[in-house]
N, CA, C and O of each residue as an XYZ file, in Angstrom:
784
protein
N    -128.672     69.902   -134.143
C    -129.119     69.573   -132.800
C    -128.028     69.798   -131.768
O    -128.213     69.456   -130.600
N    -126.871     70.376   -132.175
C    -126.176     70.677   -131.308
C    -124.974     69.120   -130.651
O    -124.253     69.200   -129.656
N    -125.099     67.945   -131.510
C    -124.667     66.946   -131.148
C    -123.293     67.082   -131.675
O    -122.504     66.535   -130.904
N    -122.876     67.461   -132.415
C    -121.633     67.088   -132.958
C    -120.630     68.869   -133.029
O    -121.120     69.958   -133.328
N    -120.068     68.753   -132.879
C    -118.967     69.808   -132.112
C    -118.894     70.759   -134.095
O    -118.054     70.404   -134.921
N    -119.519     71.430   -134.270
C    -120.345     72.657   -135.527
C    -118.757     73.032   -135.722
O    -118.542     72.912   -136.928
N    -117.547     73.438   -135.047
C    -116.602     74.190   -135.506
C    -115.968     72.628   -136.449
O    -115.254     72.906   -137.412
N    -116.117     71.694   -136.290
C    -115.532     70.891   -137.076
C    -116.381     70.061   -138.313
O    -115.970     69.723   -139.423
N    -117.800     69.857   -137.653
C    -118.853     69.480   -138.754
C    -119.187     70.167   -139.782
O    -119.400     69.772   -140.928
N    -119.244     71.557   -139.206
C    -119.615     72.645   -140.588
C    -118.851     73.286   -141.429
O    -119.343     73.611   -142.509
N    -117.315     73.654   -141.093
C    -116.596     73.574   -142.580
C    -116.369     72.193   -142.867
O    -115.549     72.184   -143.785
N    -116.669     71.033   -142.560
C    -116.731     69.651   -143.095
C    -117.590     69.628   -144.576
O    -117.230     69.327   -145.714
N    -118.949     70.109   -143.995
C    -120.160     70.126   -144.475
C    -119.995     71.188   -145.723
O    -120.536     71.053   -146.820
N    -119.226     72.156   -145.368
C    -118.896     73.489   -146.284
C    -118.259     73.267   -147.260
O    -118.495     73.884   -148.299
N    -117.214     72.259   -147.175
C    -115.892     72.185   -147.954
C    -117.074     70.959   -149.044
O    -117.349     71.173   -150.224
N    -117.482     69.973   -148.374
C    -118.367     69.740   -149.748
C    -118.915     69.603   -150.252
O    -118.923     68.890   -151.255
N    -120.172     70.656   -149.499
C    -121.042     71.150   -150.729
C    -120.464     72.055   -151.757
O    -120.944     72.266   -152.871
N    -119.419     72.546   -151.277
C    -118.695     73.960   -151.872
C    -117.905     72.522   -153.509
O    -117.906     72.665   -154.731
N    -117.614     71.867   -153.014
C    -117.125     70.339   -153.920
C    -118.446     69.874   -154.893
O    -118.273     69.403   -156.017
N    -119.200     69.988   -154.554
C    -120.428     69.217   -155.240
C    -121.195     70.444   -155.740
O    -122.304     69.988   -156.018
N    -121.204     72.242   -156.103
C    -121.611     73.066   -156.871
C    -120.208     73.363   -157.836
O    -120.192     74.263   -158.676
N    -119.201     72.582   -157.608
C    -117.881     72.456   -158.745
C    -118.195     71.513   -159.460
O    -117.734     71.319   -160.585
N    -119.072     70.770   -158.854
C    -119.139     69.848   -160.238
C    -120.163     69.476   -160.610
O    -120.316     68.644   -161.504
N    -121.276     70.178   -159.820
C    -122.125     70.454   -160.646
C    -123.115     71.300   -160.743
O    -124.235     70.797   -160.663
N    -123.025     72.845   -160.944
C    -123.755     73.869   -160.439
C    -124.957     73.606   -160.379
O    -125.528     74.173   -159.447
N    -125.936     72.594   -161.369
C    -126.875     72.609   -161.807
C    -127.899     71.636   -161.003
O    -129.103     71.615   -161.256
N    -127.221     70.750   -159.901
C    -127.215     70.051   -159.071
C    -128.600     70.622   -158.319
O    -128.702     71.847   -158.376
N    -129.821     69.829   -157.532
C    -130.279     70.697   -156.719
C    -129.913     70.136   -155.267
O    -130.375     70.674   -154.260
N    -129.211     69.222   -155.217
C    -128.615     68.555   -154.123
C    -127.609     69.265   -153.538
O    -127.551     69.170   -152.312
N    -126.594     70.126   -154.221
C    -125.760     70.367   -154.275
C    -126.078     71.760   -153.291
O    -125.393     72.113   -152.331
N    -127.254     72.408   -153.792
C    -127.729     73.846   -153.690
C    -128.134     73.492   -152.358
O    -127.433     73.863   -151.417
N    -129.603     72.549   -152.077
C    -129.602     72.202   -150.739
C    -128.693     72.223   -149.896
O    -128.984     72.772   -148.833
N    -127.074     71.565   -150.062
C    -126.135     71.279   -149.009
C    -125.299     72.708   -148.597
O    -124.745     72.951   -147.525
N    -125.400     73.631   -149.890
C    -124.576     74.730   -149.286
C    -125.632     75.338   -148.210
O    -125.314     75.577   -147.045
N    -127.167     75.599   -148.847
C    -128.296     76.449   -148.306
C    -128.246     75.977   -146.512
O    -128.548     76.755   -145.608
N    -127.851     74.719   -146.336
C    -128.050     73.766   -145.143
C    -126.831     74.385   -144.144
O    -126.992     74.769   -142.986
N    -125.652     74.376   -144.864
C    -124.607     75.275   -144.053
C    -124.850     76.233   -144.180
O    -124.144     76.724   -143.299
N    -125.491     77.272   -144.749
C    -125.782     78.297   -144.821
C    -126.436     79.004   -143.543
O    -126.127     80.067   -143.005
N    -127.634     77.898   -143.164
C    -128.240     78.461   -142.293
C    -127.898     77.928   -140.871
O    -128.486     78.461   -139.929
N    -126.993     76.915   -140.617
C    -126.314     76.638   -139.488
C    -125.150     78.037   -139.549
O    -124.687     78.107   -138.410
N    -124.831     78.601   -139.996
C    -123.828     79.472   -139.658
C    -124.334     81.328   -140.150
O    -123.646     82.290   -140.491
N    -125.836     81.148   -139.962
C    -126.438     81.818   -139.493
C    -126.499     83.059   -140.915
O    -126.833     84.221   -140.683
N    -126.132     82.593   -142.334
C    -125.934     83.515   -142.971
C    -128.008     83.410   -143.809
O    -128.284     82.645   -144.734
N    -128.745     84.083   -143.335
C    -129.832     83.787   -143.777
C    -130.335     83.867   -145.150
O    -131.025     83.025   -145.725
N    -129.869     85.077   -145.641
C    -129.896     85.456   -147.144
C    -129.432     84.447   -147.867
O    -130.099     83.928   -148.762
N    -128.205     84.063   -147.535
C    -128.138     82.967   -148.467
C    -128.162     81.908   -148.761
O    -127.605     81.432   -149.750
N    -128.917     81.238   -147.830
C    -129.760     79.825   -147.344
C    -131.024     80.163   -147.772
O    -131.782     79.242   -148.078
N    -131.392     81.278   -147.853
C    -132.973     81.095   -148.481
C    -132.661     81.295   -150.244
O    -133.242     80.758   -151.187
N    -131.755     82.076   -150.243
C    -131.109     81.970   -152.295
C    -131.473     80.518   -152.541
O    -132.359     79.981   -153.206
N    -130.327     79.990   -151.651
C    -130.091     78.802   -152.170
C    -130.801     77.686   -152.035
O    -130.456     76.634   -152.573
N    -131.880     77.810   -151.292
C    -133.282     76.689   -151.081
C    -134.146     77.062   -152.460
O    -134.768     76.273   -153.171
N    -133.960     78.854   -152.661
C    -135.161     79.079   -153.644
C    -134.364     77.858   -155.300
O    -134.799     77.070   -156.139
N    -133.224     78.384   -154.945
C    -132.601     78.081   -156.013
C    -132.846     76.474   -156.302
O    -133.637     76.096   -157.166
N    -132.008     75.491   -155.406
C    -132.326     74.408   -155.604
C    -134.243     73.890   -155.605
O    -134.452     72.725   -155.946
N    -135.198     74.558   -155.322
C    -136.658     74.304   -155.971
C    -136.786     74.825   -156.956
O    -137.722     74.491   -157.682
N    -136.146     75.547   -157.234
C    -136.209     75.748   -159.134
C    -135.462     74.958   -160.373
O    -135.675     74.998   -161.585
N    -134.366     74.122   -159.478
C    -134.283     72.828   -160.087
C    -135.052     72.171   -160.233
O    -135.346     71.675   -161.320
N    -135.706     71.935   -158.994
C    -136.072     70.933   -158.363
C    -137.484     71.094   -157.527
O    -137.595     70.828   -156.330
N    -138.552     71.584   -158.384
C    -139.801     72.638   -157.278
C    -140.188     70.878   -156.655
O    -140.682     71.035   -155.538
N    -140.124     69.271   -157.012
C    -140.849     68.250   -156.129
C    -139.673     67.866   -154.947
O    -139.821     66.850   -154.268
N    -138.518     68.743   -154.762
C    -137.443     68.247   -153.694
C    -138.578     68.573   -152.347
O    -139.114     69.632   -152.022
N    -138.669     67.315   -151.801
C    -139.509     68.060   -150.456
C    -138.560     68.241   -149.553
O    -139.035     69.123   -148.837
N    -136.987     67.822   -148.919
C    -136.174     68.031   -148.619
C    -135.698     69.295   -148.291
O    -135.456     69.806   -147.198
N    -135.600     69.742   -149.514
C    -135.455     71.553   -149.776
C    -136.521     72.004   -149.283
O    -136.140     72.627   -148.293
N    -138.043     72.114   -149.372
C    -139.337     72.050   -149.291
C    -139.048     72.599   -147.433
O    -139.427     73.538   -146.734
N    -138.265     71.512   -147.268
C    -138.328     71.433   -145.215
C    -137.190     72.835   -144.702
O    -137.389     73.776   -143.934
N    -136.266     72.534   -145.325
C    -135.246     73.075   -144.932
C    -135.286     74.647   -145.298
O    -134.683     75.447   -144.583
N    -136.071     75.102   -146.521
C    -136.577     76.084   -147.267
C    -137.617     76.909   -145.989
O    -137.585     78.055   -145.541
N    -138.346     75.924   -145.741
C    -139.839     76.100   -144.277
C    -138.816     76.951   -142.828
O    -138.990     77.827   -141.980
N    -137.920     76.165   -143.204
C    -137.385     76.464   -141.517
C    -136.967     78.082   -141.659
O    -137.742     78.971   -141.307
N    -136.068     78.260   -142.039
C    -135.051     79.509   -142.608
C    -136.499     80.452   -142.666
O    -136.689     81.199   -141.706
N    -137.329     80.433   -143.567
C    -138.497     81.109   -143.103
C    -139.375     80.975   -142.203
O    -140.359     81.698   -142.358
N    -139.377     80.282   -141.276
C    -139.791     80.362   -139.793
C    -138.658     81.354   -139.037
O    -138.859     82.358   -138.353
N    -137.612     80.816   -139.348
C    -136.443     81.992   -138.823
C    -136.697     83.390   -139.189
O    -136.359     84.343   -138.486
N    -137.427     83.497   -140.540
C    -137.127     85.075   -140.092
C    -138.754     85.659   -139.903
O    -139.132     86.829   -139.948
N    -139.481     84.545   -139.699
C    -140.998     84.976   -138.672
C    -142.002     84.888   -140.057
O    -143.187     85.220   -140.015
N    -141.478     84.500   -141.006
C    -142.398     84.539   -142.308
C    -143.448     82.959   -142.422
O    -143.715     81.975   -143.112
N    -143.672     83.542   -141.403
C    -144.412     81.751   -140.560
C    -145.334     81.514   -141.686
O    -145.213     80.397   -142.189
N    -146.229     82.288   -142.209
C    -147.182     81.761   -143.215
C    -146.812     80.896   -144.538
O    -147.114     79.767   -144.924
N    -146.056     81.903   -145.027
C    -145.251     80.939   -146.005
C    -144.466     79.632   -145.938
O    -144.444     78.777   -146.823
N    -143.715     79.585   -144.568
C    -143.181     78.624   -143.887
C    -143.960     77.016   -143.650
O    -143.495     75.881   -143.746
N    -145.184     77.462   -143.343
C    -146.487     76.731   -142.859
C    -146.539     75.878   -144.188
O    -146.716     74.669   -144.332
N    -146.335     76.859   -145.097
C    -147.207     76.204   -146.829
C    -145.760     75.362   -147.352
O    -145.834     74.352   -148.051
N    -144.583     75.897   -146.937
C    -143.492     75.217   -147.507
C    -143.519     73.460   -147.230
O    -143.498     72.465   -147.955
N    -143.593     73.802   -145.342
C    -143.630     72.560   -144.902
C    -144.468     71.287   -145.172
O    -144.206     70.086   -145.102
N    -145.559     71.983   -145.504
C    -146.878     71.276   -145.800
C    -146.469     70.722   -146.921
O    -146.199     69.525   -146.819
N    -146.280     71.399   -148.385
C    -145.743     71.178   -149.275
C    -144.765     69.833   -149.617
O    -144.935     68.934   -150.440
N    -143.921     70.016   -148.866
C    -142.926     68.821   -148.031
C    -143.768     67.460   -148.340
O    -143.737     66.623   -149.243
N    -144.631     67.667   -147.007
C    -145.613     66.938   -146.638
C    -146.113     65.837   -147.693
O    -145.905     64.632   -147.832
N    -146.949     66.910   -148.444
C    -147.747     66.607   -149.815
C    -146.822     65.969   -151.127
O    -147.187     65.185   -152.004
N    -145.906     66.412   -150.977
C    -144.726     65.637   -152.128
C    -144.429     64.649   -152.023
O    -144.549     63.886   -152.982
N    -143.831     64.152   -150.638
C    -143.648     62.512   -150.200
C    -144.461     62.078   -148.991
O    -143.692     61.628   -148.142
N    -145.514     62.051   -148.661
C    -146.407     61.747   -147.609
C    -145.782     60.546   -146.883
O    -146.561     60.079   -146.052
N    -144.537     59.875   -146.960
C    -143.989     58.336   -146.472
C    -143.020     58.828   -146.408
O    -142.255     57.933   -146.050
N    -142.395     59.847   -146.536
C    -140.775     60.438   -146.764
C    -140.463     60.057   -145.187
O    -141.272     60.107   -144.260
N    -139.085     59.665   -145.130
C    -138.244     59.338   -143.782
C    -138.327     60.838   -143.000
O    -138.564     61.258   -141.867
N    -138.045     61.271   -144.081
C    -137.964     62.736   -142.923
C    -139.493     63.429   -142.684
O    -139.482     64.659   -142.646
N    -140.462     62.939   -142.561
C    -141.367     63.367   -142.678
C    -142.040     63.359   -141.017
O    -143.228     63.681   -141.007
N    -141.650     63.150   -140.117
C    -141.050     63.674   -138.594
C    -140.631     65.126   -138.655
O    -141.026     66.105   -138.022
N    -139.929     65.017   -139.381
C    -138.899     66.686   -139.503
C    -139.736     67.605   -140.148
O    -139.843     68.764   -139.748
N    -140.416     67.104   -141.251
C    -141.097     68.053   -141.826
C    -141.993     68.585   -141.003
O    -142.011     69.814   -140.953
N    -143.073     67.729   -140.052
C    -144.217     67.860   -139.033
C    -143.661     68.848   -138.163
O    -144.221     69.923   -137.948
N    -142.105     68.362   -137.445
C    -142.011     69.040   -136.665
C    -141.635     71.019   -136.868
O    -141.856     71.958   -136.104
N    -140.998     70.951   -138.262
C    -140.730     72.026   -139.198
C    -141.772     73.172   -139.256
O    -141.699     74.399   -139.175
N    -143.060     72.016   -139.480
C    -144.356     72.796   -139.699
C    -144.907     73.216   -138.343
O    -145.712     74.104   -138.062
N    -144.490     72.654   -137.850
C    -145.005     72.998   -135.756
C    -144.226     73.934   -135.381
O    -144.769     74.634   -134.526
N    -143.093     74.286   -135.668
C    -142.208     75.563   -135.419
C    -142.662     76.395   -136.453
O    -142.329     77.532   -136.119
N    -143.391     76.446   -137.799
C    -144.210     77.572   -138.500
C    -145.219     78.191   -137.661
O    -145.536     79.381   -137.674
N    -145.660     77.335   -136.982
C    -147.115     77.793   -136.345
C    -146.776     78.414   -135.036
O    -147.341     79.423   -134.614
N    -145.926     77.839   -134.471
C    -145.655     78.450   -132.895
C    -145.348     79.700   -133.594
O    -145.976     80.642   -133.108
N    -144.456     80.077   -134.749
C    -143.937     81.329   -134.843
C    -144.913     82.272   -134.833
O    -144.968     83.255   -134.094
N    -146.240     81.705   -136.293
C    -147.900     82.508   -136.002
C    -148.463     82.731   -134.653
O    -149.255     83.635   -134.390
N    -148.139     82.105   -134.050
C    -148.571     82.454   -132.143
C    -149.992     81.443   -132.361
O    -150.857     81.569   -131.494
N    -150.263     80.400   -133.548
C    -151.245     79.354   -133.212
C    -150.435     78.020   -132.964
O    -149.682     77.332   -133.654
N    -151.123     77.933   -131.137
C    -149.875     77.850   -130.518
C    -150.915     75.913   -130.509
O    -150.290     74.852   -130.496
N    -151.950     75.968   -130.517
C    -152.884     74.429   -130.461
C    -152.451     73.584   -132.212
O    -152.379     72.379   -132.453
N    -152.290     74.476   -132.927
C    -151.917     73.504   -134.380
C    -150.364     73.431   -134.228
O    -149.783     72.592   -134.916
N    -149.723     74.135   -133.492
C    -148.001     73.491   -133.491
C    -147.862     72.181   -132.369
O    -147.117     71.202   -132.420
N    -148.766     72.525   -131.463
C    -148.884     71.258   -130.335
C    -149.552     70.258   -131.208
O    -149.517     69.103   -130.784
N    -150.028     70.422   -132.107
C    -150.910     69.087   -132.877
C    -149.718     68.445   -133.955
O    -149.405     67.274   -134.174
N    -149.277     69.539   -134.438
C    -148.194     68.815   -135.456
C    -146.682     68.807   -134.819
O    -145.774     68.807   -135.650
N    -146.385     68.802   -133.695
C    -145.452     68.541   -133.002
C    -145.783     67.064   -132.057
O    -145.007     66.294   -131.492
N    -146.753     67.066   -132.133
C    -147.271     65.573   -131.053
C    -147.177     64.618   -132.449
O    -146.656     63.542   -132.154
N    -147.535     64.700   -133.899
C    -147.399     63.938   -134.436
C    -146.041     64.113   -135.117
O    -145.814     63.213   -135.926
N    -145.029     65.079   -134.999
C    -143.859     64.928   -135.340
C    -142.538     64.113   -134.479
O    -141.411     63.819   -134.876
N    -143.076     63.939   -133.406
C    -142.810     63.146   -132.203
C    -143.329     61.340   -132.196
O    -142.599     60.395   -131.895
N    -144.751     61.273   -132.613
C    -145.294     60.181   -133.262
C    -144.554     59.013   -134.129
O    -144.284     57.838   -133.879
N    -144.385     59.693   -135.042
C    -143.412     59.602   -136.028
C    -141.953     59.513   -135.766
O    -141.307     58.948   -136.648
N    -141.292     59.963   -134.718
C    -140.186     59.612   -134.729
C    -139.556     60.447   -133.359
O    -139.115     61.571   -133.119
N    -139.808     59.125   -132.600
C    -139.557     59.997   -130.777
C    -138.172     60.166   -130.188
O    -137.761     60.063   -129.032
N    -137.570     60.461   -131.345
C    -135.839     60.708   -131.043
C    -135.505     61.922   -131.453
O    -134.479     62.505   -131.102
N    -136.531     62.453   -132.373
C    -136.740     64.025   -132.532
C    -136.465     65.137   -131.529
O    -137.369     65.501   -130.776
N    -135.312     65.667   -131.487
C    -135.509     66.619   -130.510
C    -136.168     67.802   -130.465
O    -136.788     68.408   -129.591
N    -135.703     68.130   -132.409
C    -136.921     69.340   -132.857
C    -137.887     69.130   -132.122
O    -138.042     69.649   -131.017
N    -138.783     68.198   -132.758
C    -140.017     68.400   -132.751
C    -140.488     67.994   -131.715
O    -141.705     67.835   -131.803
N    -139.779     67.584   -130.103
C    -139.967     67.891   -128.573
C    -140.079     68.880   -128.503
O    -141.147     69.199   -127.981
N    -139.344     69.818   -128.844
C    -138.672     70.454   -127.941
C    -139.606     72.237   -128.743
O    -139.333     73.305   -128.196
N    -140.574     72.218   -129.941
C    -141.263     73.057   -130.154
C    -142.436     72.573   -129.495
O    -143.069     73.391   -128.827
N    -143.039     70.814   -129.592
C    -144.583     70.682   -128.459
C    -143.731     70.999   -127.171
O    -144.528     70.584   -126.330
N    -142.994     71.310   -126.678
C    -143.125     71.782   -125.410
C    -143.090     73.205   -125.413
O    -144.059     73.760   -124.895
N    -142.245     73.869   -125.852
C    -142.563     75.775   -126.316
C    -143.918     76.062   -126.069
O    -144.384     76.892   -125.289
N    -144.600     75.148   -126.953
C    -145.893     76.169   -127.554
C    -146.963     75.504   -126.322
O    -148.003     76.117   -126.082
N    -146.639     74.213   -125.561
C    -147.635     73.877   -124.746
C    -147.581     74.897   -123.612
O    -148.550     75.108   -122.883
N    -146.225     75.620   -123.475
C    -145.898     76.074   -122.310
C    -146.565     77.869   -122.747
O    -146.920     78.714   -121.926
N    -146.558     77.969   -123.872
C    -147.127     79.557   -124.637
C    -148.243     78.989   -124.390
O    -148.496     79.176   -123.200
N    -149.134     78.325   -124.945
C    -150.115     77.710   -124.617
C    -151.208     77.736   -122.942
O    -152.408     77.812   -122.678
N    -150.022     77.632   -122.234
C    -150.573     77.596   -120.845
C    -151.254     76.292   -120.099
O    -151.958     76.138   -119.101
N    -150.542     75.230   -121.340
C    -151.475     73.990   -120.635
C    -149.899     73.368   -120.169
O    -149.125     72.664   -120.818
N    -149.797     73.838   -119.020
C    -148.981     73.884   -118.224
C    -147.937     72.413   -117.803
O    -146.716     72.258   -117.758
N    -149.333     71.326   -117.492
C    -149.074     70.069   -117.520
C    -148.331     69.402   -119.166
O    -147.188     68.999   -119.383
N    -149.134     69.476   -119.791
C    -148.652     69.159   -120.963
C    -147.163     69.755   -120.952
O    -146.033     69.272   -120.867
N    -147.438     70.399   -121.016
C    -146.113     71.584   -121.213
C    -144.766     70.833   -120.176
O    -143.611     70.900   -120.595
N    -145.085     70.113   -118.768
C    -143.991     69.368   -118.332
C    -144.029     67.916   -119.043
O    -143.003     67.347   -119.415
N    -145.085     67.482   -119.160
C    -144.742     66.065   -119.804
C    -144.005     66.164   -120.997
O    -143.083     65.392   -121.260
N    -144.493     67.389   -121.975
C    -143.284     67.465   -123.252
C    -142.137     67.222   -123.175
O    -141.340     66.500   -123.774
N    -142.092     68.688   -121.431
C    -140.512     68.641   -121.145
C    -139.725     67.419   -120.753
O    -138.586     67.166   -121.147
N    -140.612     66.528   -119.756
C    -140.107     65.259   -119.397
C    -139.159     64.496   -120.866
O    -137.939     64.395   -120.992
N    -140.139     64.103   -121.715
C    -139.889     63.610   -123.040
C    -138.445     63.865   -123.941
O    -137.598     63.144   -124.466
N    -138.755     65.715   -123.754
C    -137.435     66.338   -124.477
C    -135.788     65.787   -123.647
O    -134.816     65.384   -124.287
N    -135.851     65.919   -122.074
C    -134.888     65.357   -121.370
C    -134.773     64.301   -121.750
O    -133.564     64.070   -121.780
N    -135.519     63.162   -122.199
C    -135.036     62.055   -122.188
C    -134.274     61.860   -123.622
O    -133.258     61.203   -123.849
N    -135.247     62.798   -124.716
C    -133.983     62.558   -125.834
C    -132.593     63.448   -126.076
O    -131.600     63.160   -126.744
N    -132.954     64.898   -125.113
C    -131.951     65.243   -124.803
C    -131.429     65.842   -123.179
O    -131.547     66.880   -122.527
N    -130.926     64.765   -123.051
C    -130.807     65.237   -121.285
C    -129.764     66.363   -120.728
O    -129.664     66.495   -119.508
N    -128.996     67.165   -121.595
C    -128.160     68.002   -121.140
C    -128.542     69.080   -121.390
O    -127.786     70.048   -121.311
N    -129.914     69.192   -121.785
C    -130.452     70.387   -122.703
C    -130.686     71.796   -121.408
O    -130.860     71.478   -120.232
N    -130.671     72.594   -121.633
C    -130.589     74.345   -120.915
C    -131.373     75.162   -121.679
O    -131.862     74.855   -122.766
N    -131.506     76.347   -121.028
C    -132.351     77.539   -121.678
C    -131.139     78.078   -122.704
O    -131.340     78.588   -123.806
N    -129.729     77.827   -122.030
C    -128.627     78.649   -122.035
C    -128.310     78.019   -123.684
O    -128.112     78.707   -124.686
N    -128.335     76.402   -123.589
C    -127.619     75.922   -124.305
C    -129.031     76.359   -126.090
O    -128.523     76.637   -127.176
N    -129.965     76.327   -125.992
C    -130.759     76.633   -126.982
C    -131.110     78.291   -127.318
O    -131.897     78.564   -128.224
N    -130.565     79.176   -126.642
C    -129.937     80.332   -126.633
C    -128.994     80.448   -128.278
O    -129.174     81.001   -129.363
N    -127.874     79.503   -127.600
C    -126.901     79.247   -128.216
C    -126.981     79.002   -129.631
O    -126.364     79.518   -130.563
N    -128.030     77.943   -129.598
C    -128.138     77.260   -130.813
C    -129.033     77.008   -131.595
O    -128.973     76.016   -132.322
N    -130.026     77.833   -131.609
C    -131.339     78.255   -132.199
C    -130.904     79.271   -132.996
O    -130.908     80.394   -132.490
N    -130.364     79.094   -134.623
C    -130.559     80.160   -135.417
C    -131.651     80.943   -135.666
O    -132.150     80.975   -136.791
N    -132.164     81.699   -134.577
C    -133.044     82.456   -135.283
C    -132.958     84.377   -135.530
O    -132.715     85.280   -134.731
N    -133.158     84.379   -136.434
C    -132.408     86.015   -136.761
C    -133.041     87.002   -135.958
O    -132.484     87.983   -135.465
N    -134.165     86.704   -135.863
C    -135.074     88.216   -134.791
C    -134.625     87.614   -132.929
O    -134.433     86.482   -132.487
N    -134.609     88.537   -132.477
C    -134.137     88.235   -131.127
C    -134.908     88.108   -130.122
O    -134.590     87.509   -129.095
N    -136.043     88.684   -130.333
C    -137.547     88.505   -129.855
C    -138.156     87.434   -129.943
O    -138.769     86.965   -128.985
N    -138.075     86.704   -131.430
C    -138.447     85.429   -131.419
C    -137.994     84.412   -130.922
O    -138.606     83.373   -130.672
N    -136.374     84.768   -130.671
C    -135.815     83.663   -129.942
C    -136.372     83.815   -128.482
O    -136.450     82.849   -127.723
N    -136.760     85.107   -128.133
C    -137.049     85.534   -126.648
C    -138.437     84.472   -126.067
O    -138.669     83.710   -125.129
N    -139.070     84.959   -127.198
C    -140.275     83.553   -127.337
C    -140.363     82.323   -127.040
O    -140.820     81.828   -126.010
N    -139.719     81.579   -128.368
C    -139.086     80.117   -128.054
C    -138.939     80.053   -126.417
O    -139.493     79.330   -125.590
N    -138.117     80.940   -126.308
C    -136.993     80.389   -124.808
C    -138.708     80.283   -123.888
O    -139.261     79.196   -123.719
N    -139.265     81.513   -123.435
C    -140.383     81.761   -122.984
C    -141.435     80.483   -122.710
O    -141.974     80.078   -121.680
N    -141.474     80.082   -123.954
C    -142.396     78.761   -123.585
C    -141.618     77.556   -123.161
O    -142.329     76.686   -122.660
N    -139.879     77.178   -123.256
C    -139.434     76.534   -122.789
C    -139.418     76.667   -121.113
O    -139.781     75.750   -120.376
N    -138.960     77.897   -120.671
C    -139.102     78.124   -119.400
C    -140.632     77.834   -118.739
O    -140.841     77.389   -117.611
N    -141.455     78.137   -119.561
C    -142.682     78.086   -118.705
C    -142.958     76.716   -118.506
O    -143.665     76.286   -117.595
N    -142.544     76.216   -119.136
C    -142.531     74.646   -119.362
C    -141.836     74.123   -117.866
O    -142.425     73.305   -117.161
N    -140.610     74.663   -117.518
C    -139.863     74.475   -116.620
C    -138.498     73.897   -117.009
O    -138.023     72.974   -116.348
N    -137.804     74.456   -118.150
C    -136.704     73.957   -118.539
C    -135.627     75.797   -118.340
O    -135.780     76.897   -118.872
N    -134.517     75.201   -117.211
C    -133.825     76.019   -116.960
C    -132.708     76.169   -117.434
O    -132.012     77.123   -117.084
């Protein structure tokens, strides 16, 4: 989310997961944590290895399940993405992160351009847990792709309040997503929204 300063969190994060596949390759926790830095530092190939990998430990991790969803929303493979998240979903239906997953699955769908089922599972990924910035900050994208214009500022209202320093510039920045078009997107429905 862009909260904590990435040049110091993520070789944090690196150094030990890179610690926890030493001791225990076989780990699917382990696989998750590299796959997780993996895709904060934008290396995609091998964040999706390593999601496939740790569900083949581990095919009921819904964790992996989420994080697995995203990385393929990143590279526009929204369908599969859709089924990952869901998946998620269906494994722990009470799971804490199950905000993240909703909102996970609402950035699958905006990516499909069905832009009314990401506003549906982004309003309840928000539901679930209104400190979410994800999952603001895709119901406002897709309300604003969408064209329901209003909606599309009240999202934005919402997203300011959980993140108030937020920019077009600054989610530019920090939106791993590998196609550049898609990020062109994202941004697109943020702006229409009215976030500059």
């Amino acid at each position: 989310m862009g909260w904590e300063d990435g040049r110091v969190a993520v070789p944090a994060a690196e150094r030990a997961a890179m610690a926890a596949l030493r001791a225990d390759s076989e780990d699917a926790w382990a696989h998750h944590a590299i796959a997780g830095v993996h895709r904060l530092l934008r290396r995609f190939d091998d964040a999706l290895a390593e999601y496939e990998l740790a569900l083949r430990l581990n095919p009921n991790f819904s964790l992996a399940q989420g994080g697995y969803s995203l990385v393929l929303s990143y590279y526009g493979r929204w369908q599969e993405a859709s089924a990952a998240a869901r998946r998620a979903l269906r494994l722990s239906p009470r799971d804490p992160f199950s905000a993240i997953f909703n909102g996970i699955a609402a950035y699958a769908e905006f990516v499909g351009r069905n832009y009314d089922e990401a506003i549906r599972l982004g309003r309840e990924s928000v539901r679930e847990r209104a400190d979410f910035a994800g999952g603001h900050r895709v119901l406002t994208a897709a309300a604003g792709m969408a064209c329901k214009i209003d909606e599309a500022r009240t999202a934005l209202q919402e997203l300011r309040r959980v993140q108030p320093n937020l920019s077009v510039n600054f989610i530019a920045d920090q939106l791993p997503i590998k196609d550049p078009a898609e990020r062109d997107h994202h941004l697109e429905g943020l702006r229409r929204a009215g976030l500059e």
